[in-house]
N, CA, C and O of each residue as an XYZ file, in Angstrom:
772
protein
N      12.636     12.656    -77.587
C      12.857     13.868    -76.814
C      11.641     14.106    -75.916
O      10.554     13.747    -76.369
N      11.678     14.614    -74.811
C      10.911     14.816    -73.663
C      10.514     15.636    -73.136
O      11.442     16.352    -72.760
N       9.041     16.221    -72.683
C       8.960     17.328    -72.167
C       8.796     16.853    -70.443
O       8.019     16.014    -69.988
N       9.903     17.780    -69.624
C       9.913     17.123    -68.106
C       9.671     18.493    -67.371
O      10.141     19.607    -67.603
N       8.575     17.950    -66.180
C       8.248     18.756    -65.629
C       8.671     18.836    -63.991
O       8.448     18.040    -63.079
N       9.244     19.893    -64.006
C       9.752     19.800    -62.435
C       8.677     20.952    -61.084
O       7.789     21.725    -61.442
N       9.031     20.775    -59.879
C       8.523     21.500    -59.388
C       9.195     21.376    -57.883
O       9.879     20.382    -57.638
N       9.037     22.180    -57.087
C       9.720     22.190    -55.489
C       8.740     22.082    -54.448
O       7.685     22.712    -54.521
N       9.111     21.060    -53.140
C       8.339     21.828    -51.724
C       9.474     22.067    -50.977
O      10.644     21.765    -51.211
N       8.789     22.866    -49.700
C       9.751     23.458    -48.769
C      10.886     24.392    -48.569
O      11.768     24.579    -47.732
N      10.511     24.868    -49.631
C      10.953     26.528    -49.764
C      10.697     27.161    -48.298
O      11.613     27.715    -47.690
N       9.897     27.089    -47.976
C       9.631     27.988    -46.454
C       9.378     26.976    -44.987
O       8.632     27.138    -44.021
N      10.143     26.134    -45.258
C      10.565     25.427    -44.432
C      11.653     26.133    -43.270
O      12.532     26.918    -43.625
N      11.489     25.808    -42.127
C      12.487     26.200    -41.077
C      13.400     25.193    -41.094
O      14.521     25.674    -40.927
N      13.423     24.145    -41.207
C      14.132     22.604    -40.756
C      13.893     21.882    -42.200
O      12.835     21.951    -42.825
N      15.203     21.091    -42.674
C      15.389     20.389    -43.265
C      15.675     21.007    -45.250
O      15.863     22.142    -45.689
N      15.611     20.053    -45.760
C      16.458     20.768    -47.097
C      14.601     20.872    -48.464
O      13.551     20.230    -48.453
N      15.013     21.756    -49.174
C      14.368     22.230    -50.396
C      14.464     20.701    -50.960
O      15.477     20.003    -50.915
N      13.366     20.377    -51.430
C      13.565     19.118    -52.884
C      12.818     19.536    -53.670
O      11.904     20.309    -53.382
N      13.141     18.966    -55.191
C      12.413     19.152    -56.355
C      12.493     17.841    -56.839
O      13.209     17.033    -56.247
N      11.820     17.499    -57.890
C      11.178     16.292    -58.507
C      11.149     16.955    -59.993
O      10.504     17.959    -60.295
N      12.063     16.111    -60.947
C      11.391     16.118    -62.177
C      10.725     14.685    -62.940
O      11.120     13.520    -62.983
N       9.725     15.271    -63.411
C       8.894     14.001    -64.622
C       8.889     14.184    -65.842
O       8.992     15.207    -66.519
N       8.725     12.797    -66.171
C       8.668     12.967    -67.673
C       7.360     11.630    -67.463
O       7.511     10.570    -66.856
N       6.126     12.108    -68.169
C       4.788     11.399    -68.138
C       4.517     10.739    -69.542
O       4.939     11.247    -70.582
N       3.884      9.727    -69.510
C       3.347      9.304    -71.109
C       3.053     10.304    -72.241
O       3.492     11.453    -72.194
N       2.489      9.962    -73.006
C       1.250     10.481    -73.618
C      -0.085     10.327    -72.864
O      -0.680     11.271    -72.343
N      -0.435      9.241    -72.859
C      -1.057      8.316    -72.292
C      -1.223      6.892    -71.739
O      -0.442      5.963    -71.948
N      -2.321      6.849    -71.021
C      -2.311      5.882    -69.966
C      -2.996      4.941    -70.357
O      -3.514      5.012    -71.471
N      -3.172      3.854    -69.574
C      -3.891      2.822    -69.548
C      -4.941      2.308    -68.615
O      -5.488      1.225    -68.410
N      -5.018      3.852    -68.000
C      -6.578      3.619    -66.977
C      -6.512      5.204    -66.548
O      -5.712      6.116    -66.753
N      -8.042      5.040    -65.690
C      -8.013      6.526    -65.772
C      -7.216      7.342    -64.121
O      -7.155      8.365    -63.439
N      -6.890      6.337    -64.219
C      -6.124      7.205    -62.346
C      -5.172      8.175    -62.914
O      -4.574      8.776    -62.021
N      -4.799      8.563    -64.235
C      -4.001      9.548    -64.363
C      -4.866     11.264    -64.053
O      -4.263     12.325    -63.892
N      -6.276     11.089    -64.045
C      -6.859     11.782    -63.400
C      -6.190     12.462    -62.256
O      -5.843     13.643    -62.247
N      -6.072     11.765    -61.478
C      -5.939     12.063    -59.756
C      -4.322     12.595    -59.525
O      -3.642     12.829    -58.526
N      -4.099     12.650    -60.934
C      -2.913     13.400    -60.536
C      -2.877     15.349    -60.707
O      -3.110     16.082    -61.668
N      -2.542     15.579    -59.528
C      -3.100     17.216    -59.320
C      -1.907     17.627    -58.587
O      -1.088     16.810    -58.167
N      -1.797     18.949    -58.424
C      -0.955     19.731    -57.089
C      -1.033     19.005    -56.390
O      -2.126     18.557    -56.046
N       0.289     18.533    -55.821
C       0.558     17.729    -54.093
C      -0.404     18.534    -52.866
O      -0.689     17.988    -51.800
N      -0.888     20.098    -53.290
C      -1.279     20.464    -52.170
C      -2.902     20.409    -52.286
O      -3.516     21.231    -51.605
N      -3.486     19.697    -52.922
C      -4.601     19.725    -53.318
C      -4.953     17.939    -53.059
O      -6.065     17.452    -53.260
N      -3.979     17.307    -52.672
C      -4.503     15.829    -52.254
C      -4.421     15.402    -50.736
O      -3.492     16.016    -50.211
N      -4.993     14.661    -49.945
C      -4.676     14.563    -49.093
C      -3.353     13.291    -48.902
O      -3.229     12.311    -49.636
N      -2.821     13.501    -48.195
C      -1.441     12.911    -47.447
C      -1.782     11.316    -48.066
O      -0.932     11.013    -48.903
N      -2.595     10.465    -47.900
C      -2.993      9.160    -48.056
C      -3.207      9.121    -49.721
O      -2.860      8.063    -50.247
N      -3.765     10.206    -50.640
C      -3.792     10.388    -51.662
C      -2.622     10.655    -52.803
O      -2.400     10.180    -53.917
N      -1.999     11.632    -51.988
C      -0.815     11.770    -52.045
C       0.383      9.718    -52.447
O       0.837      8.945    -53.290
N       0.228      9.977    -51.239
C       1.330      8.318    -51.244
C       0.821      7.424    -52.599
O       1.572      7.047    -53.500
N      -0.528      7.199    -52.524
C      -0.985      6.029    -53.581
C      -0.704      6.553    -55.287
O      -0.311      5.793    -56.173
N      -1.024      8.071    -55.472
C      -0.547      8.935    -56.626
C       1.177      8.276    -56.960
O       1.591      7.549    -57.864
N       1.911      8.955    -55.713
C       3.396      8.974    -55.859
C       3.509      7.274    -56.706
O       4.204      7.108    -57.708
N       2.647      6.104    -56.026
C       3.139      4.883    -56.179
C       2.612      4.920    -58.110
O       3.407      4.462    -58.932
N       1.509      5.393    -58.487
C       0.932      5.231    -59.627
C       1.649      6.066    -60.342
O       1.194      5.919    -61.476
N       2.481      6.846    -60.391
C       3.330      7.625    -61.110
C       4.441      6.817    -61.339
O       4.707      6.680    -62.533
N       4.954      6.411    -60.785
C       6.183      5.736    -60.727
C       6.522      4.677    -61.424
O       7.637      4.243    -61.712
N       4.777      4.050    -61.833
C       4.740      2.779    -61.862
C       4.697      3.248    -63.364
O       5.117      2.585    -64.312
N       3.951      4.873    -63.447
C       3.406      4.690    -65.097
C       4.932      5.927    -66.176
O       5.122      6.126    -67.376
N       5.541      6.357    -65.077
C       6.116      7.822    -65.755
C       7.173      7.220    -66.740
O       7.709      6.191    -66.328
N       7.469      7.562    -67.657
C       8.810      7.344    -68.576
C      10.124      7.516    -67.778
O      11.028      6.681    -67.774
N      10.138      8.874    -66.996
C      11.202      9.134    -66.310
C      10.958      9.770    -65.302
O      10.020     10.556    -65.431
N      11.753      9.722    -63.694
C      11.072     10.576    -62.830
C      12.706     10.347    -61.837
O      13.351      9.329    -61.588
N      12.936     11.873    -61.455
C      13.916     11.727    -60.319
C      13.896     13.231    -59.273
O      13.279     14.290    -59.391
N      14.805     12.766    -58.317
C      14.021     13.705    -57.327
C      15.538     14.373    -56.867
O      16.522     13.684    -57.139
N      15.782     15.814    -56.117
C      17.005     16.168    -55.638
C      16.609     17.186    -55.019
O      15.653     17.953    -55.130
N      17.780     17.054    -54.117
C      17.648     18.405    -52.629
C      18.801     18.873    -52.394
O      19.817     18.349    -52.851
N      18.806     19.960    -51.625
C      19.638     21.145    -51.275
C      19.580     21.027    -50.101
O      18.506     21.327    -49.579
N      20.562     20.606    -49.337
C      20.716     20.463    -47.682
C      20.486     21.803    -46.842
O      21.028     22.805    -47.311
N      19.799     21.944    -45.736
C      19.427     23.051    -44.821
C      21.096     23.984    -44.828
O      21.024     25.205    -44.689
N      22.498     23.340    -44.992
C      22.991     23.974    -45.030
C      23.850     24.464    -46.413
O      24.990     24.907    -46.553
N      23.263     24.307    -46.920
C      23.303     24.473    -48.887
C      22.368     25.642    -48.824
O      22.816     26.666    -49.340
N      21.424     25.699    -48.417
C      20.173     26.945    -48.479
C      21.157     28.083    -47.607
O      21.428     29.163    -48.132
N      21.577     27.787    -46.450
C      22.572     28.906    -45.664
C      23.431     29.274    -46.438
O      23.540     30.490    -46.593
N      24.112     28.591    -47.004
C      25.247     29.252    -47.800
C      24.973     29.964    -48.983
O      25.629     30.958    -49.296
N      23.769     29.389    -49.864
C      23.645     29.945    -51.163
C      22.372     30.544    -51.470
O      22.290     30.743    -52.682
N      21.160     30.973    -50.718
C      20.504     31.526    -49.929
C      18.875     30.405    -50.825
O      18.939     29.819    -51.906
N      17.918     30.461    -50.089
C      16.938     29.767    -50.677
C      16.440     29.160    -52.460
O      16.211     28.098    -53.040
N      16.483     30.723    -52.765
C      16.505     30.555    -54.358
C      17.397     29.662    -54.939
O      16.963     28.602    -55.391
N      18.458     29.903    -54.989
C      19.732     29.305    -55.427
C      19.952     27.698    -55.017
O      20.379     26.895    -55.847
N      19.562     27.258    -53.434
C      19.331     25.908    -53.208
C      18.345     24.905    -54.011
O      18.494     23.765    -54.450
N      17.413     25.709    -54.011
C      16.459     25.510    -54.975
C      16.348     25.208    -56.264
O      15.676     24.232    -56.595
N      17.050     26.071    -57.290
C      17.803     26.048    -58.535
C      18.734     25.144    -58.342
O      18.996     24.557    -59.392
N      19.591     24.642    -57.069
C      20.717     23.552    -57.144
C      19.534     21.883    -57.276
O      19.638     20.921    -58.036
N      18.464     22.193    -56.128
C      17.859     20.514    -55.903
C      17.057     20.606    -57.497
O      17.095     19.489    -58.014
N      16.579     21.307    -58.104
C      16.528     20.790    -59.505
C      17.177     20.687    -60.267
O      16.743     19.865    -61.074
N      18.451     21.242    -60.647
C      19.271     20.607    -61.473
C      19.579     19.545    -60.987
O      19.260     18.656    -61.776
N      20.252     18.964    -59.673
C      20.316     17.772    -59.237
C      19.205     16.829    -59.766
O      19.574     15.952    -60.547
N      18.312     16.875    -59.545
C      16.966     16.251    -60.342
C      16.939     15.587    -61.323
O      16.684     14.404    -61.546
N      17.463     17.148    -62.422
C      17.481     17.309    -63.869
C      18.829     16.361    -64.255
O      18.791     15.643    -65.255
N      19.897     16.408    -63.477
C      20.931     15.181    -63.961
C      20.537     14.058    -63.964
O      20.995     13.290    -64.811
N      19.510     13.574    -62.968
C      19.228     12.278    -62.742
C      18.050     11.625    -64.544
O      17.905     10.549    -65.123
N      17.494     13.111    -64.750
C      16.739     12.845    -65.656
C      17.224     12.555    -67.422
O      16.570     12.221    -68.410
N      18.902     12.919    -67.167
C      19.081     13.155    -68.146
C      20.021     11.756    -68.617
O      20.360     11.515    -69.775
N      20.320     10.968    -67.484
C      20.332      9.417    -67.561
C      19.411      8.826    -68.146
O      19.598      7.771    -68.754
N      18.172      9.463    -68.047
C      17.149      8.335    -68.371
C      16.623      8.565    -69.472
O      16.354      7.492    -70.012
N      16.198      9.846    -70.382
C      15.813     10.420    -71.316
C      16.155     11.589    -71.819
O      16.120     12.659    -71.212
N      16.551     11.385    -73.127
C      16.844     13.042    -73.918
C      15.334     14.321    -73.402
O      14.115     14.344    -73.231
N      16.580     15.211    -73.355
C      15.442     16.332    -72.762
C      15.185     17.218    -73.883
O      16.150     17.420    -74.621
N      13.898     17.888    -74.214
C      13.378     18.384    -75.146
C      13.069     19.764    -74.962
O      13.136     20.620    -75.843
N      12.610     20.000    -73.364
C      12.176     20.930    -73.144
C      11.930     21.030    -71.883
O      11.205     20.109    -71.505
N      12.304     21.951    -70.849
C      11.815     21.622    -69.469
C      10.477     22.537    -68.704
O      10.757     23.732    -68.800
N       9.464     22.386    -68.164
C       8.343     22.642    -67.862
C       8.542     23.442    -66.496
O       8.649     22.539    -65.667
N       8.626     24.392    -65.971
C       8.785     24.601    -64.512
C       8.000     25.524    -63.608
O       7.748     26.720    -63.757
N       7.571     24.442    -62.342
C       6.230     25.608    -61.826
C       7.245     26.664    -61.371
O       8.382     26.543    -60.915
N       6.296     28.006    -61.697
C       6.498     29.071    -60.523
C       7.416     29.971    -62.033
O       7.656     29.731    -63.216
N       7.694     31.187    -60.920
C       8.305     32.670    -62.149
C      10.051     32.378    -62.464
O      10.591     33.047    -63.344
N      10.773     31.451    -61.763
C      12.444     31.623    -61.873
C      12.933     30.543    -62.175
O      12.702     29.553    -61.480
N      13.471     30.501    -62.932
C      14.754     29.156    -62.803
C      15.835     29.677    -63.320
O      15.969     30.758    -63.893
N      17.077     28.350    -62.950
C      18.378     28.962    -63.527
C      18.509     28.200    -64.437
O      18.680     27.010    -64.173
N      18.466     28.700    -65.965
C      18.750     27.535    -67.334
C      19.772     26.475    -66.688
O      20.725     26.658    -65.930
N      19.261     25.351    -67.229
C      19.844     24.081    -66.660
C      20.573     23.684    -68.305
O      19.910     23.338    -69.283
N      22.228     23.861    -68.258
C      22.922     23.376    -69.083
C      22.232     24.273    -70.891
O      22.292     25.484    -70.684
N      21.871     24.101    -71.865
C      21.382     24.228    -72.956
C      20.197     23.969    -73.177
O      19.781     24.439    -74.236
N      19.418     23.346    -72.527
C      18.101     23.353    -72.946
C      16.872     24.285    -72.676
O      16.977     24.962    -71.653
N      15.945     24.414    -73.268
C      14.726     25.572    -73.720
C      14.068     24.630    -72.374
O      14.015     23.449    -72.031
N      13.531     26.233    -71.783
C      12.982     25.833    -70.524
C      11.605     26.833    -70.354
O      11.860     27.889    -70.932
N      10.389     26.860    -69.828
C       9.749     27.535    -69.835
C       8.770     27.723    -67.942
O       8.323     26.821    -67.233
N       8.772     29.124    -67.725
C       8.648     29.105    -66.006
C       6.682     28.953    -66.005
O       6.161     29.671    -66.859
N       6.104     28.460    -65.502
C       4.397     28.683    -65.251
C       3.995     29.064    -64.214
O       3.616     28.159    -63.470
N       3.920     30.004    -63.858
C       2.823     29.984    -62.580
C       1.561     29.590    -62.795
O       0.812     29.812    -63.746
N       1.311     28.589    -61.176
C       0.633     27.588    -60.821
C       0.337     26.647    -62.097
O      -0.793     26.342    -62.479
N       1.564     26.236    -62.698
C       1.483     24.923    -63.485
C       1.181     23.603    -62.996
O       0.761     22.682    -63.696
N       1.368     23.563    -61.998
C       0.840     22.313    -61.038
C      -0.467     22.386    -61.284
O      -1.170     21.465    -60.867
N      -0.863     23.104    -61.757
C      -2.392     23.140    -61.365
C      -2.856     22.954    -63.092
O      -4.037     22.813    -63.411
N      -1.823     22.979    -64.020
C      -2.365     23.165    -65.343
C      -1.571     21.611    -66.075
O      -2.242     20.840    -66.762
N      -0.404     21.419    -65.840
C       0.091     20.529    -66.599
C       0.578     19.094    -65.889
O       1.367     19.203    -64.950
N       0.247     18.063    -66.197
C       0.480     16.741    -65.381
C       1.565     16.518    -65.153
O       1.649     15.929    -64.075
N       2.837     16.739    -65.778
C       3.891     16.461    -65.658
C       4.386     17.363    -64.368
O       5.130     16.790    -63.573
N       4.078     18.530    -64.145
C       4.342     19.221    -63.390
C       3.765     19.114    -61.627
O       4.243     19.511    -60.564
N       2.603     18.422    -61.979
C       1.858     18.335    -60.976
C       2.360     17.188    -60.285
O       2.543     17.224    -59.068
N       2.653     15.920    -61.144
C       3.241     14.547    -60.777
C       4.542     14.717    -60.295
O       5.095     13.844    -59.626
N       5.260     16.168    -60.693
C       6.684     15.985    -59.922
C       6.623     16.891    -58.598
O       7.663     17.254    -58.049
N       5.264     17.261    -58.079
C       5.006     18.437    -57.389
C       4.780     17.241    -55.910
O       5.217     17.400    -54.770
N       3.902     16.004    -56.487
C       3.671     14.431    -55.464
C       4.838     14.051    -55.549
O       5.216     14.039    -54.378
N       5.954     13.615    -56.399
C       6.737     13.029    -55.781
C       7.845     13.834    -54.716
O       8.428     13.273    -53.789
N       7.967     15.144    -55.052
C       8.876     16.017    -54.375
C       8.398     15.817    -52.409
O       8.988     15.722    -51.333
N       6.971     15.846    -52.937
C       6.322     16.022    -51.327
C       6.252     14.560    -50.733
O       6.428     14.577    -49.515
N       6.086     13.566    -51.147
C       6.165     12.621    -50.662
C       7.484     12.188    -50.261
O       7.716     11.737    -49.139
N       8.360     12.323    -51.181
C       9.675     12.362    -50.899
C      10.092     12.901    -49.703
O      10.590     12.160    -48.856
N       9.960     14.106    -49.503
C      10.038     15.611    -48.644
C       9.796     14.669    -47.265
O      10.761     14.469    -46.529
N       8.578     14.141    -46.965
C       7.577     14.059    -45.698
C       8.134     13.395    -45.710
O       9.159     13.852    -45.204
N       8.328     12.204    -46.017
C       9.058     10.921    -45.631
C       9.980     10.471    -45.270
O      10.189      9.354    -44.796
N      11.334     12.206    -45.665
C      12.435     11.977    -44.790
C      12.358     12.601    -43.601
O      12.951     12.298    -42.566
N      11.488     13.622    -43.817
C      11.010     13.744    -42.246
C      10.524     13.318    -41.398
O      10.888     13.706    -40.288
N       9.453     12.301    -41.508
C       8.826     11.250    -40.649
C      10.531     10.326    -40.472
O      10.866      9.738    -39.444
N      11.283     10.412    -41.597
C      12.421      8.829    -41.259
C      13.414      9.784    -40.112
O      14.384      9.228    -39.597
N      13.147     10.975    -39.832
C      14.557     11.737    -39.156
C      13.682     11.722    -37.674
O      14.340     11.633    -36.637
N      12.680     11.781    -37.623
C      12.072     12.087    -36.531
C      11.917     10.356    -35.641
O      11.853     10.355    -34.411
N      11.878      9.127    -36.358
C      12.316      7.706    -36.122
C      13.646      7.741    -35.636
O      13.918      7.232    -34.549
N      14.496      8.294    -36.340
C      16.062      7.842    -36.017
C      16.333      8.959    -35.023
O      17.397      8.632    -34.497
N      15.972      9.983    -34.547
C      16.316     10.687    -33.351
C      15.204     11.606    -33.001
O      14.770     12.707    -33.340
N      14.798     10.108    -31.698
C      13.124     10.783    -30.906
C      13.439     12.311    -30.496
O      12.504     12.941    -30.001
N      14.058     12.633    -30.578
C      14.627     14.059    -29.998
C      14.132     15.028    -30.330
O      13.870     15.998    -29.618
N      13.833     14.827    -32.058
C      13.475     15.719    -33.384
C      11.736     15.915    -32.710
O      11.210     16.972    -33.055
N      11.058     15.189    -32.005
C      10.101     14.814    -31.752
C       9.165     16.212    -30.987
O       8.093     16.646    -31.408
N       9.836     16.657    -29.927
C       9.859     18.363    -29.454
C       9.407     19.334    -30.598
O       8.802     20.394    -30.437
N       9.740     18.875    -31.576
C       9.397     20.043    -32.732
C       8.382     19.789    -33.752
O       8.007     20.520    -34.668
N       7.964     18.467    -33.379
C       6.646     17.725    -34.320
C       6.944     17.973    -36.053
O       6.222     18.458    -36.925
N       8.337     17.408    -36.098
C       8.481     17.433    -37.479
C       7.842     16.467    -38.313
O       7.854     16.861    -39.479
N       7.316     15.415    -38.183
C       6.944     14.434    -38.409
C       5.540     15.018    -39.009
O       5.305     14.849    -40.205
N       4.392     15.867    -37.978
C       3.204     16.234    -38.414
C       3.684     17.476    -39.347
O       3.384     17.468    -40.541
N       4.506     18.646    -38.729
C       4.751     20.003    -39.545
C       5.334     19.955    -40.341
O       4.989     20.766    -41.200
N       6.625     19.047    -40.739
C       7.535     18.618    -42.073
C       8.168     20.070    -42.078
O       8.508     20.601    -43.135
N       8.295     20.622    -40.975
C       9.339     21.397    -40.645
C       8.939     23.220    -40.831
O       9.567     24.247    -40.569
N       7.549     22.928    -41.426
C       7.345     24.700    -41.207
C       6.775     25.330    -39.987
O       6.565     24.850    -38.873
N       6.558     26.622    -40.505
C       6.973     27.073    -39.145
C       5.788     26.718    -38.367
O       6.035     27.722    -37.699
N       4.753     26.254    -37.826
C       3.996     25.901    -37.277
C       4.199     26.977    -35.943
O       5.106     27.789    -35.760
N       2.841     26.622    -34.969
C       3.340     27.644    -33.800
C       3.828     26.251    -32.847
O       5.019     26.248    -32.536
N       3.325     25.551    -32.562
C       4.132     24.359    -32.291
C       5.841     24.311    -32.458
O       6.743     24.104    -31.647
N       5.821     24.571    -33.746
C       7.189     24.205    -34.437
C       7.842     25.148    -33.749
O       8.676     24.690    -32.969
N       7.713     26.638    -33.786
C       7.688     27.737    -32.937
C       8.332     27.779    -32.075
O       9.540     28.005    -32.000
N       7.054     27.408    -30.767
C       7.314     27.459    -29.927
C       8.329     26.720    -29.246
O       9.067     27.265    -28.425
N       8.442     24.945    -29.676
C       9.925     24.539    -29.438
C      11.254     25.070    -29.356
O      12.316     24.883    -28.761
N      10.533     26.093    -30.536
C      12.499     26.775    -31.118
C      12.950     27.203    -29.914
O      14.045     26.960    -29.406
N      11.731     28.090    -29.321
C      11.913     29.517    -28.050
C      12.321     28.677    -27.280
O      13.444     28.991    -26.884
N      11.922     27.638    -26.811
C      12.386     26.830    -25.603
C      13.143     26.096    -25.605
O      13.570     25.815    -24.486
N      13.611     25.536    -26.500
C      14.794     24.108    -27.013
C      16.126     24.384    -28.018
O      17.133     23.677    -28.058
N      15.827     25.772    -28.935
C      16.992     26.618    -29.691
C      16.830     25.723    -30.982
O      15.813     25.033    -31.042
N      17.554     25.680    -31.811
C      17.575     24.930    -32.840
C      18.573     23.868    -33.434
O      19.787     24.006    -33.285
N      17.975     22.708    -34.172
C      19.178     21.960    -34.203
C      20.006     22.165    -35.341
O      19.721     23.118    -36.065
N      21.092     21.363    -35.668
C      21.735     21.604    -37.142
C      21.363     21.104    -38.015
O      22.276     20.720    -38.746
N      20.238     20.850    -38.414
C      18.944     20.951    -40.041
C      18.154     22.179    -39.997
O      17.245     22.345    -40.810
N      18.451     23.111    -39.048
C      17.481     24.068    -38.825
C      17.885     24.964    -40.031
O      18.899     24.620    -40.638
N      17.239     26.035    -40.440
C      18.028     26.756    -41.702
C      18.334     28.056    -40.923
O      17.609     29.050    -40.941
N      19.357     27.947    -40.315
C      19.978     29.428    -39.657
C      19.868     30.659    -40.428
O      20.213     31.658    -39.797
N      19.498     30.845    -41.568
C      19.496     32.293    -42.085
C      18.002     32.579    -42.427
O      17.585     33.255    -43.367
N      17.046     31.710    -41.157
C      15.768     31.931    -41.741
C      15.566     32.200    -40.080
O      16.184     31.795    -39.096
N      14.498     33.007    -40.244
C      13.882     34.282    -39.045
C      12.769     32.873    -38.345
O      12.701     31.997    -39.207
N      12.057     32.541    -37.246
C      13.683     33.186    -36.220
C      14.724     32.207    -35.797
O      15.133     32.310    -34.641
N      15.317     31.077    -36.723
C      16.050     30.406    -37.088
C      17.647     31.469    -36.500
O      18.459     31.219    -35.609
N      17.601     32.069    -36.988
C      18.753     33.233    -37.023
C      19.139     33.683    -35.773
O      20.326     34.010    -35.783
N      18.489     33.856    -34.479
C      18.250     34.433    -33.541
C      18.717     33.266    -32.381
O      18.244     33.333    -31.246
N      19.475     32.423    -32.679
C      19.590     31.322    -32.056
C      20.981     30.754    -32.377
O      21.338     29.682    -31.889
């Protein structure tokens, strides 16, 4: 049985969908790079990637799920949110009996029967949590760098550097170019367009 730790980016994203990441981590390791595993927002981008690869290589179980920009419109942020981790949490439950689930931040929606417990800034306290906090974001950036490849278009809005928040950059495109359909229309000033 397993204790798995999940966590989300892009909650306040203008463009593109919520993901979460759950892990399930050793006991222990076999070198010390399990160190360097911290909050995604506490590594840099290059730190980030090489973490995501050393997790992967070392975690018992690890899977990742999102809530499409128009999944967040319909069922409003929270709730998308609560959907890309249970999505997650199915993937996890292929791979290992769940024991207990770990989750940064104050809310979740009980996922099926199991004992779940909420942390604020657990990323910052428990590895499992922190390791699903890198893969969510690496995940995250990377389909944004791959959307901004497959249509130079996306390019006007520098999703690639902003990964879709609101930047004034990001911004200012909107005012001049309107928004496309990954944009999250029920988000300000997403809405206005």
């Amino acid at each position: 049985m397993s204790i798995v730790g999940v966590d989300e980016v892009g909650r306040g994203c203008l463009y593109g969908c919520v993901t979460a990441a759950a892990m399930v981590l050793p006991e222990t390791f076999p070198d010390e790079g399990y160190k360097d595993i911290k909050d995604s927002k506490k590594l840099s981008a290059k730190k980030r990637a090489k973490m995501d690869l050393y997790i992967k290589e070392h975690a018992i179980a690890y899977a990742v799920g999102s809530a499409s920009a128009a999944e967040i419109d319909a069922l409003n942020i929270q709730n998308a949110t609560f959907l890309a981790m249970h999505r997650a949490l199915e993937q996890i439950e292929q791979q290992t009996s769940i024991a207990k689930i770990m989750v940064d931040g104050n809310r979740f929606l009980k996922y099926k029967h199991y004992e779940h417990e909420c942390i604020v800034g657990g990323d910052a306290v428990y590895k499992s949590i922190s390791a699903a906090s890198i893969l969510a974001k690496v995940y995250r950036d990377t389909l944004m760098e791959e959307r901004v490849k497959a249509d130079p278009r996306l390019n006007v809005y520098e999703l690639a550097k902003n990964k879709g928040y609101g930047t004034k950059t990001h911004m200012d495109a909107i005012a001049q170019h309107g928004i496309t359909e990954d944009h999250r229309k029920s988000f300000k000033p997403c809405c206005d367009y």
